[in-house]
Structure formats: C-alpha cells, structure tokens
C-alpha positions as CSV (number, residue, x, y, z in Angstrom):
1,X,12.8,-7.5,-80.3
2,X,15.9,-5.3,-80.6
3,X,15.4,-1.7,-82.1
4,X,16.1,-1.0,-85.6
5,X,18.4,1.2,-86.7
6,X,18.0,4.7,-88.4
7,X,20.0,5.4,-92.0
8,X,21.4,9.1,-90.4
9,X,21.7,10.0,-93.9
10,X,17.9,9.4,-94.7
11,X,17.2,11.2,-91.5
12,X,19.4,14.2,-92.0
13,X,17.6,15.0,-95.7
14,X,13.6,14.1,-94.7
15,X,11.5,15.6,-92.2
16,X,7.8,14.6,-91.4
17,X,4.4,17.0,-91.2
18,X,2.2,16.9,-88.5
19,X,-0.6,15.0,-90.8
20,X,2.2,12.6,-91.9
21,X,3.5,13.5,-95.1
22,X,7.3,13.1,-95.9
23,X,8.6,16.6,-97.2
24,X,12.3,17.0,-98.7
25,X,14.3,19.8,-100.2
26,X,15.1,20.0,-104.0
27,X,18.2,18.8,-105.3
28,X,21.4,21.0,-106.4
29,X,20.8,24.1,-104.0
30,X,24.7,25.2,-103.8
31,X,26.8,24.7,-106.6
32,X,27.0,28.3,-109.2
33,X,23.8,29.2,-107.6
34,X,24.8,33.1,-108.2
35,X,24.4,32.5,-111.9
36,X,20.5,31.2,-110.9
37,X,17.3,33.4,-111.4
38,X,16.2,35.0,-108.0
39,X,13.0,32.6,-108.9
40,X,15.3,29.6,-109.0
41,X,16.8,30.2,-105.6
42,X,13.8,31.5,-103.7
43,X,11.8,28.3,-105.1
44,X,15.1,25.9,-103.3
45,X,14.2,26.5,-100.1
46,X,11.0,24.8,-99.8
47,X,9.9,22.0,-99.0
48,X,8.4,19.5,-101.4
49,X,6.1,16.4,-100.7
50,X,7.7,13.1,-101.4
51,X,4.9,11.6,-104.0
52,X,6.0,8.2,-105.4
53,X,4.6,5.6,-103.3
54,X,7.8,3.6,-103.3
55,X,9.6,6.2,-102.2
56,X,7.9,6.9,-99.2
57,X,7.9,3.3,-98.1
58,X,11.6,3.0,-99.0
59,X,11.9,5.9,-96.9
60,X,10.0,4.9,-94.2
61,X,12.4,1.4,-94.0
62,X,15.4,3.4,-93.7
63,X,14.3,5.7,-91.3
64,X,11.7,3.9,-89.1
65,X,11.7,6.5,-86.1
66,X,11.2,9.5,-88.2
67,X,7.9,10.9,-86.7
C-alpha cells in the first residue's frame, strides 16, 4: 500500500496535543492589528480546540501523519 500524502498546507496551520486533540490559531492575526485592543491581540496567540466533528475528520484526511 503506498503512503498517502500530507496537504503541507493543513499541516503548516494544525498541530496535535499529547491526548489527541487538534488545536489551531484564530483567524486574522496580522492585518491593522495596532488599531486592536491589547485583549484582542494577547487572546491571538492561543491555541484553540478544533470542535466540529467534521472538521476534525476532514482534517485528519488531509493530514493523515499529523501525530
């Protein structure tokens, strides 16, 4: 059976915990983020659970090596 291959851009935006769960980072982190409340910016950079069921499986399709 030949090996299946990663989606490098699913792998590049999704890591996965130690008990399994798949975490990503919040969406527009960049763009005018000096006009953003100190709140706003400190709260993009963590991580978030992926929750949606299909989601994770979609994700877990694209990205089949991403233990």
């Amino acid at each position: 059976m030949p090996k299946i291959k990663t989606h490098k851009a699913t792998a590049k935006r999704f890591r996965v915990t130690s008990t399994g769960k798949i975490m990503r980072l919040k969406g527009p982190r960049s763009h005018l983020r000096r006009n953003k409340a100190k709140r706003v910016r400190r709260l993009f950079d963590r991580n978030i659970e992926v929750e949606a069921k299909g989601a994770r499986e979609r994700i877990a399709r694209l990205a089949p090596y991403l233990k």
